[in-house]
N, C-alpha and C positions, 0 to 999 in steps of 0.2 A: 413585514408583519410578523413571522415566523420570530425573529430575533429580538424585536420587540413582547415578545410574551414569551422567550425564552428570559431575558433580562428579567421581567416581572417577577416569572416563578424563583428566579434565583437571590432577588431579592426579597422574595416572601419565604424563603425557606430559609434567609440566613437570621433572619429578626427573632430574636432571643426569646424564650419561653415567659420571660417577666417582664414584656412589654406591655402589659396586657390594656385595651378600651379605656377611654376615659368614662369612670361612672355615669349614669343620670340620674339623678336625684326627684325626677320630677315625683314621680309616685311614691318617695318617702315619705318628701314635703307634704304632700296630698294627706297622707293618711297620719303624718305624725305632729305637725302643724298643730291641728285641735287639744292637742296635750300643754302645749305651750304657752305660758299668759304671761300679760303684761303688768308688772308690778310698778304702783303710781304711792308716791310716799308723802306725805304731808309732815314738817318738821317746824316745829312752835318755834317762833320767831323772838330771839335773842336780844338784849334790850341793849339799843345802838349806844356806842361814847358818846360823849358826851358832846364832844367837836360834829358829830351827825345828828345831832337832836336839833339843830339849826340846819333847813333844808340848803341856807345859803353859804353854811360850807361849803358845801360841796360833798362827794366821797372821797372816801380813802384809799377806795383797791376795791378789788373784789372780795366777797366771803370765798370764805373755802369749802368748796366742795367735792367730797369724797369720789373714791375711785366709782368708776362704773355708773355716777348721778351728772344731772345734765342742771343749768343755771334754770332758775324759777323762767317758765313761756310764758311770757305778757306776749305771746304773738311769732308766730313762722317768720314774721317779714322781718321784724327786730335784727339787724345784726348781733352779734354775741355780745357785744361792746355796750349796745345801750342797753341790751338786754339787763343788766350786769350794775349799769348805770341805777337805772330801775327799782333794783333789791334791796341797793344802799337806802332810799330814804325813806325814812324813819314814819311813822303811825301818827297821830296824835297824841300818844300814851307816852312816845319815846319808844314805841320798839319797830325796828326792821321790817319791812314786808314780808312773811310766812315764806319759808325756804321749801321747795318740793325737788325729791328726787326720783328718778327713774331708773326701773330693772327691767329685768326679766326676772322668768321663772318657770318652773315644770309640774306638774300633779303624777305624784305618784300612789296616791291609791282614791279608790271611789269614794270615801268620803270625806276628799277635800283637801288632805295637806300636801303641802307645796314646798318645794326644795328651792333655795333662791342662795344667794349670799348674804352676810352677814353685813358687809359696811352697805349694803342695799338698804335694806328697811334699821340699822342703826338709829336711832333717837328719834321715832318716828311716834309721832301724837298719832297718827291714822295712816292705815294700810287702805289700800283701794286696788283691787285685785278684779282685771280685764279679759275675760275668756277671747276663745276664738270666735265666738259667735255673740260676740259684743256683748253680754251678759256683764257686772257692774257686781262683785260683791266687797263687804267688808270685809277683811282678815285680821285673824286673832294673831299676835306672835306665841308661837309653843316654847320658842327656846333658840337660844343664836351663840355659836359659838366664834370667836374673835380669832383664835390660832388657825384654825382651819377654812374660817371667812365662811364657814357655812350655816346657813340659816332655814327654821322652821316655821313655816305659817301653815294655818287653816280656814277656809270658809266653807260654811253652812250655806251650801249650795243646791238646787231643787233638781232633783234626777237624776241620773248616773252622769257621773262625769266620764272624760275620756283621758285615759293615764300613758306614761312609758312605759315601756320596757325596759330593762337594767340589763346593759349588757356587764361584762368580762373583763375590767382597765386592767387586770393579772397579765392579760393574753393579749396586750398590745404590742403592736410592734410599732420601729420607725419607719416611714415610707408608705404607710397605711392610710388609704384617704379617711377624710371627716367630712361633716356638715356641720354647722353650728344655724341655731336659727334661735332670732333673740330680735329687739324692737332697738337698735344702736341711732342715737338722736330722735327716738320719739318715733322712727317707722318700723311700724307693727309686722312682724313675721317678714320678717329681712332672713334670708336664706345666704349664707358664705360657706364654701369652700375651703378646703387645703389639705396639705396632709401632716400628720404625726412629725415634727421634728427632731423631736426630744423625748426620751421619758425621763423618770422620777430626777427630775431639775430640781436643785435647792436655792430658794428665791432667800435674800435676807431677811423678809418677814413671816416665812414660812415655814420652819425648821422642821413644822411635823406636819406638811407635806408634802410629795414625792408628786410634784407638779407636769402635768402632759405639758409639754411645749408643742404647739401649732404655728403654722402659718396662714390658717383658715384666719379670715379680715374679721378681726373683734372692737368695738366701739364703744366709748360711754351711753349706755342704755342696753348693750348685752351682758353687762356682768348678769350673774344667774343663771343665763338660758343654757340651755341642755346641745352636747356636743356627740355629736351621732357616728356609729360606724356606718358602715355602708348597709349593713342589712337591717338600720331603723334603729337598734340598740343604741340607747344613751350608755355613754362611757367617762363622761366627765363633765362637769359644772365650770362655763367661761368663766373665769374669774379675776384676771389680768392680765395688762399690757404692758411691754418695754415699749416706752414711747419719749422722743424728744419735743416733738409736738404737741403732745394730747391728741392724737388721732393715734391710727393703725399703722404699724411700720412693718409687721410678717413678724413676730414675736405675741403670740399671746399665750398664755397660762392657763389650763383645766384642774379643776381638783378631780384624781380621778373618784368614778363613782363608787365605787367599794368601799375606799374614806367617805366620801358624803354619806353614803346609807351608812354605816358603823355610826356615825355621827347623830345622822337623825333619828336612829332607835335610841340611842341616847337621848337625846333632847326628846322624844315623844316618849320614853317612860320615867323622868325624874326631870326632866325642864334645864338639865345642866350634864356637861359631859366629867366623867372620870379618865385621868388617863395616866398610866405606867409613869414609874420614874427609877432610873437607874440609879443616878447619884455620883456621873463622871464626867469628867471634861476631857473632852476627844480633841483630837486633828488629824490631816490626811498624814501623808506619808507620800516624798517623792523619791527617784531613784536609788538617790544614797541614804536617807532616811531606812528605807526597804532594805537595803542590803546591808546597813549596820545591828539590824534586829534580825537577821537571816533569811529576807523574802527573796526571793530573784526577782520581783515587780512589784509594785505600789498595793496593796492590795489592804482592805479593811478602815478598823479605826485605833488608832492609838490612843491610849489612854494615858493621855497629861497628868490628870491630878484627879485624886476622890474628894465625893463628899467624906465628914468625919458620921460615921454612925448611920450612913447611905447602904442600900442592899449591897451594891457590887464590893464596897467595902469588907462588908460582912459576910460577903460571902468568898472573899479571899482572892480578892482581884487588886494590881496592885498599878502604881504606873511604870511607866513600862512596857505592859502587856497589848499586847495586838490582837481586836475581837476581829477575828473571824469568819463566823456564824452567828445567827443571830438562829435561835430556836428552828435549826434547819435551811435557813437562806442566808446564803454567802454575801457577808461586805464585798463590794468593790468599792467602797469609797466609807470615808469617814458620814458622810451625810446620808447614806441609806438606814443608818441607827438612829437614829429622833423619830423618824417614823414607826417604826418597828415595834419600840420603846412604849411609844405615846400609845398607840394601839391595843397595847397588851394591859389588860384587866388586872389592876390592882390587886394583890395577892396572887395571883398566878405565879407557880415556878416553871422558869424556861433553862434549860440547857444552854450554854456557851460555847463556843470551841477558839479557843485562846493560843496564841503565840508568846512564848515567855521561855528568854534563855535560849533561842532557835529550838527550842521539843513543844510540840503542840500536848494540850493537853483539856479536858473539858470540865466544864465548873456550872453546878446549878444554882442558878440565882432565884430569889423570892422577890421580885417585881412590888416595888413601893409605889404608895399614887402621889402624883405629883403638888408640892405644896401650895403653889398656888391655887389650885382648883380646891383643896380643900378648904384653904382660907375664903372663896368665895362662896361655898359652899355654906360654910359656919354664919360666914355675916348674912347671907340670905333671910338665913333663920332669924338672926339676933338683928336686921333692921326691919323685917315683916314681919312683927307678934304678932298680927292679925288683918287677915287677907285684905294686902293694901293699904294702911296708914299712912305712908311715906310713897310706895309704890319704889323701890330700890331695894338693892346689896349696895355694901361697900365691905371697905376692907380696911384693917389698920394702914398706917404711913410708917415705914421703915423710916430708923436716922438718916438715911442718905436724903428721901423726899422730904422729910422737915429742913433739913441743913441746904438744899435748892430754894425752896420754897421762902426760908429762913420765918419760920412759924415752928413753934414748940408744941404743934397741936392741929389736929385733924383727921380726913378721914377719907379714903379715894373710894368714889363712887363706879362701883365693875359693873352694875346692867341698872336699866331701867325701865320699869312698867312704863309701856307707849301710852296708855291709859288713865297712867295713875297721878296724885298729886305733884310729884317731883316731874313727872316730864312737862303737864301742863305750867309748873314753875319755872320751866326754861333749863331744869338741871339736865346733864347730860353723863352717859359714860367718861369718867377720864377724871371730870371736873373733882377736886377736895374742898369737901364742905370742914368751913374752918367754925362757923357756929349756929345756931340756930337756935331762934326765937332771942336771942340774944343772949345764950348762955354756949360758953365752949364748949366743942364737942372733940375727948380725944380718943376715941373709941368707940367702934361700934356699938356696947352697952350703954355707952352716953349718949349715943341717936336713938336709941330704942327707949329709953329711957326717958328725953324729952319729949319723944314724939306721943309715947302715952301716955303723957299729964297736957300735951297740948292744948289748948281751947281748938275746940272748931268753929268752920262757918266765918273765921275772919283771917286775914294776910298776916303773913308770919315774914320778920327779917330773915335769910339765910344768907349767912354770908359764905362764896365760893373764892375758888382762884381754879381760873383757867387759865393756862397755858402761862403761869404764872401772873397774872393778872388777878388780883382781887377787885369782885364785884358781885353784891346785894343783891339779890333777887327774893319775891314776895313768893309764900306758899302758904294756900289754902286748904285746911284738911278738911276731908269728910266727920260726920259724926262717928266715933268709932262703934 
């Protein structure tokens, strides 16, 4: 007995200072669960080819359904397969069975708005927003940004709601446990585990963001939900899987929360985000790379090529040069700069610290906003004269998308009102409206233009091309 508890204690005093309990989560779940809802998306139903307008074709495939949305539920028992079957056939009108997707999502302030992702409620005729206490509201969308996948809803809901807390994603480390709790296949406040694998991961669709990597089990129907440290602080928004499957394989992705809130005060005071533009084309830098520019190790971004007439240009930055610093935080890598970049408030001057020549040296740049956001910013304007006619932005079509397309004309459609005439038309983000009412349109002034001399009250031709594919779809305007 003696040696037996001699053995014990010398095995308890040799076990390392960072071994420490595995967490219990129960009374986080308990108290942070009510914050969490389930986001149920309703998306107007796409008018079937032509080969599906005859039930006795048969289908073709499945439709495609976005990351984090689950195939329309005709039923639990349905395997996926006829589920799937199902979708394909076609109305009496000729269109498709009404496609729904499913999220998650978090409430961060009492009255109402909700942080979710963006391909979640994407081209979504109707939000339907599920508390923890089964409570059923509508939700508005504020504003949804595509780069960041993060998205803004609100519902006018009756009494104090129950919100997060934001924690810290600055002060993350790897090896740090998480909780995610999210509804993955349609079961509501599903609680998963893991810990921090990764931080700021650069995904290929994500350039400006510095992605948490987890192994906490993420599912279609968790994109959204809120990704917790251990002391109940939300730290980052599920928002992707590497997967071979379509299930969970110990790879998923968080936007951390610092980006989603930056994001959401954007989209909650102007409906659309602004974000930094440098005007440089970077890459890494490996061992020999590094020591032909004088580093002793890989370190920063190098700077391939400028734009002509871009801030870093102007402000004497050359290729060649190897950043550094970024306004105080050191590159370790080419990809920690798109973030940084994208963040920083158009017109703001930041500080450089630059390798050039092996002598470092520092350079202050004047932060440009990036052209795309301004271009959708513009056509907002010039295809909504007046609150909702169309219910869209678009944006001109550069020569490369006419010469794909091979159309001398049109116009790519960047958001749309869930609401408004164009989504109940079937149009979508992405789609190029080539005319409408049957007059070409090759400019955003020419949709604005048509749409207020339109008649209302009766179906209007619009002719689209998705995914290259041109096809007709009817829109009914309001009385303006």
């Amino acid at each position: 007995m003696v040696l037996c508890t001699t053995l014990l204690l010398a095995v308890t005093a040799s076990a390392p200072a960072w071994a420490a309990p595995l967490p219990d989560y129960a009374e986080l779940v308990e108290a942070r669960a009510p914050a969490v809802v389930r986001v149920a998306v309703h998306r107007r139903a796409a008018p079937a080819p032509a080969n599906l307008r005859d039930p006795a074709t048969g289908p073709d495939g499945a439709p495609g359904n976005g990351p984090g949305s689950e195939p329309e539920r005709f039923g639990e028992q349905l395997p996926d397969l006829f589920r799937r079957f199902f979708e394909q056939l076609p109305t009496p009108d000729g269109h498709r069975q009404p496609r729904q997707g499913m999220g998650s999502g978090f409430i961060i302030s009492t009255d109402g708005y909700i942080l979710t992702n963006t391909h979640v409620v994407s081209d979504a005729a109707e939000i339907v927003v599920h508390l923890h206490d089964r409570r059923s509201y509508s939700a508005k969308l504020i504003g949804a940004d595509e780069r960041t996948d993060v998205a803004l809803i609100r519902i006018d809901a009756d009494g104090e709601l129950p919100v997060i807390t934001a924690g810290d994603s600055d002060k993350l480390r790897v090896g740090q446990w998480v909780l995610a709790i999210g509804s993955p296949f349609g079961f509501d406040y599903t609680a998963t585990q893991g810990i921090v694998s990764a931080l700021s991961r650069q995904l290929p669709d994500g350039s400006y963001v510095p992605f948490i990597q987890t192994d906490a089990a993420i599912n279609p129907g968790n994109s959204g939900g809120p990704l917790f440290d251990t002391e109940g602080h939300v730290i980052g928004i599920n928002s992707q899987i590497y997967t071979r499957s379509g299930g969970y394989m110990g790879l998923s992705f968080a936007i951390p929360i610092n980006t989603a809130l930056q994001i959401a005060d954007q989209l909650k005071a102007r409906g659309y985000v602004s974000r930094g533009w440098l005007g440089v084309t970077i890459q890494d830098l490996d061992q020999q790379l590094a020591e032909s520019f004088g580093l002793d190790r890989p370190a920063g971004a190098l700077i391939a090529g400028l734009t002509d007439n871009g801030p870093a240009a102007a402000a004497g930055l050359r290729p060649g040069d190897v950043i550094l610093d970024y306004d105080g935080r050191e590159l370790a890598r080419s990809g920690d700069l798109p973030p940084l970049v994208g963040a920083t408030a158009p017109g703001e001057t930041v500080e450089l610290q630059v390798l050039r020549g092996g002598a470092r040296l520092s350079l202050e740049v004047r932060i440009g906003e990036l052209e795309e956001d301004r271009q959708l910013v513009a056509s907002a304007s010039d295809a909504q004269p007046d609150a909702g006619r169309l219910g869209l932005a678009v944006a001109p079509l550069d020569e490369a998308e006419r010469e794909q397309l091979g159309i001398d004309h049109g116009v790519r459609v960047q958001r749309v009102d869930p609401r408004g005439p164009a989504a109940r038309a079937g149009i979508r983000s992405g789609d190029v409206i080539a005319s409408f009412n049957r007059a070409d349109i090759d400019s955003p002034a020419a949709l604005r233009e048509q749409a207020e001399s339109a008649p209302a009250d009766r179906a209007l031709p619009v002719l689209v091309f998705r995914s290259g594919s041109p096809q007709f779809l009817a829109m009914t305007l309001p009385q303006a």
